[in-house]
C-alpha positions as CSV (number, residue, x, y, z in Angstrom):
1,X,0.0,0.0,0.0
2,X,2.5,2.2,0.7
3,X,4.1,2.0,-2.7
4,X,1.2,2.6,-4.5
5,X,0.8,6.1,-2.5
6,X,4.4,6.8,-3.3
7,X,3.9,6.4,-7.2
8,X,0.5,8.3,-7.1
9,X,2.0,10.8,-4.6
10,X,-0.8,10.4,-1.9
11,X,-4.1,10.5,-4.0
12,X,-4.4,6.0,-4.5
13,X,-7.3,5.0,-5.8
14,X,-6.8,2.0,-4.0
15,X,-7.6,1.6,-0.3
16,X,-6.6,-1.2,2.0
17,X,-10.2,-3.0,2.4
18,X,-9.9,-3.3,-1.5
19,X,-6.3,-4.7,-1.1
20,X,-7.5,-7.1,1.9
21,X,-11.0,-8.0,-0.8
22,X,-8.2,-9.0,-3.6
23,X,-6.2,-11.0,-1.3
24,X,-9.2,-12.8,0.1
25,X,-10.4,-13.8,-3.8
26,X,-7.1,-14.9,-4.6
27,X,-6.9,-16.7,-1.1
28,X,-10.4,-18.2,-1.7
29,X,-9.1,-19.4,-5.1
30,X,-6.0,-21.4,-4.3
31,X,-8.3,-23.0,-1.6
32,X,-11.2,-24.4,-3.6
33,X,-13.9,-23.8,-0.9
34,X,-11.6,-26.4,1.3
35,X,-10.2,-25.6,4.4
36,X,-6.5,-24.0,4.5
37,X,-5.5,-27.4,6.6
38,X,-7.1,-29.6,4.3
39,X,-5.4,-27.9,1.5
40,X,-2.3,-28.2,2.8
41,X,-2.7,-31.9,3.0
42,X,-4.1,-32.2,-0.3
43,X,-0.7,-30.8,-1.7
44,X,1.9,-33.4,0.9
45,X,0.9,-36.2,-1.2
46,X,2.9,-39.4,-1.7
47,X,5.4,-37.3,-4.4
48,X,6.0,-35.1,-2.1
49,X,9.3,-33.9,-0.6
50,X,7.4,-33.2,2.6
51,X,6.4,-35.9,4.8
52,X,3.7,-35.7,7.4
53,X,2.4,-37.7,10.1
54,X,-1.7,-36.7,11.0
55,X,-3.2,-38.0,14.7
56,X,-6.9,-37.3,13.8
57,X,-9.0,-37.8,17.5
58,X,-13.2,-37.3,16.6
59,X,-12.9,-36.6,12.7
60,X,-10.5,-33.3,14.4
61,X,-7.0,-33.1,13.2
62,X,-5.2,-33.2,16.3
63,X,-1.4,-33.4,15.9
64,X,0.6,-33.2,12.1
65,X,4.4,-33.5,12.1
66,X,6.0,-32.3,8.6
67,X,9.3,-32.7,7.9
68,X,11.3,-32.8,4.7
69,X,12.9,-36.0,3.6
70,X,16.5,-34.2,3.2
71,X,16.0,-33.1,6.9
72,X,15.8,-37.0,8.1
73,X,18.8,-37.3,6.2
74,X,20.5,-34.2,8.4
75,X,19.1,-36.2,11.3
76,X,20.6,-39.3,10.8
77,X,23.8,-37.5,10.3
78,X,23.8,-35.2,13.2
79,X,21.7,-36.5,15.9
80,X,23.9,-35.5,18.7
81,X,22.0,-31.9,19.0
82,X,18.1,-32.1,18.9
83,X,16.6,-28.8,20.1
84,X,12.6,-28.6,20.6
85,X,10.8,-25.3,20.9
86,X,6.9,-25.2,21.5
87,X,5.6,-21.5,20.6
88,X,2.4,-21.0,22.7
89,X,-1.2,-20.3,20.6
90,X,0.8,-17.9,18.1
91,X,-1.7,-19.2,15.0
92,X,-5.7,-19.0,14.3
93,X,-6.4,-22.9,15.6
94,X,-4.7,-22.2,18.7
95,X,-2.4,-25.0,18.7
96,X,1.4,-25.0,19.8
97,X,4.0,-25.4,17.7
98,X,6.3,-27.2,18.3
99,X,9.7,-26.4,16.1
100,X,12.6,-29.4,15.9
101,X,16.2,-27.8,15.4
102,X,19.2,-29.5,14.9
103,X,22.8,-28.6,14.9
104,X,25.3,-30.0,12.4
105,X,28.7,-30.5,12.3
106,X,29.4,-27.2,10.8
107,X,27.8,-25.9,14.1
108,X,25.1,-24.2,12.1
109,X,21.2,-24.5,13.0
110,X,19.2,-26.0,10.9
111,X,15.3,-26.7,11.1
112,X,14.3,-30.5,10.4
113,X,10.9,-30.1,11.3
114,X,7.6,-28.4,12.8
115,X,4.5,-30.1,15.0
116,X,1.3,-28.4,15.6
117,X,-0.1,-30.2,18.9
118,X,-3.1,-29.8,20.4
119,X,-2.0,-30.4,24.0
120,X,1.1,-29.8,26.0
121,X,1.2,-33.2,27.4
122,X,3.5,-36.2,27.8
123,X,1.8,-38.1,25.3
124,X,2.3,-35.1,23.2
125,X,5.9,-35.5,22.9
126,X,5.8,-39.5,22.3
């Protein structure tokens, strides 16, 4: 928005409900009247690079774990250094995330993979 009112020096025609309108039909688009979370299982299918794990508890998606297949690789490599961080109801379902880091032998971080959880429980972490 603020690029458009720098090239028409203040007098847009556009205003930000018909930027947020445009970004909803083009959201509404992609998702073919599905959910956003069924979409994004739709596309992690079995060619994907992406691999997910889904705990579904009464027909509601409970838990998903995605994580690439080149991160399992990095795993297998450098398992000595797992670090798990849970981010606390940061998203619109309310759910922590959980975020998997890992730290090679290079001593970089890398991310190998992300859980949204509904709980905080032991079970959770099984």
């Amino acid at each position: 928005m603020s690029n458009l009112w720098d090239k028409y020096e203040g007098k847009c025609p556009v205003r930000h409900h018909d930027l947020y309108n445009f970004q909803h039909k083009i959201m509404s688009e992609a998702l073919k009247e599905q959910s956003p979370v069924q979409t994004l299982l739709d596309e992690i299918d079995e060619n994907s690079d992406i691999l997910s794990e889904m705990l579904i508890e009464d027909d509601q998606l409970t838990h998903l774990l995605l994580v690439h297949q080149k991160s399992l690789k990095i795993i297998c490599h450098n398992h000595d250094i797992l670090l798990m961080d849970c981010t606390y109801k940061t998203n619109q379902y309310q759910m922590p995330l959980l975020n998997i880091l890992g730290v090679t032998y290079m001593h970089t971080t890398i991310n190998l993979g992300f859980v949204f959880m509904n709980h905080e429980k032991e079970f959770d972490y099984t």
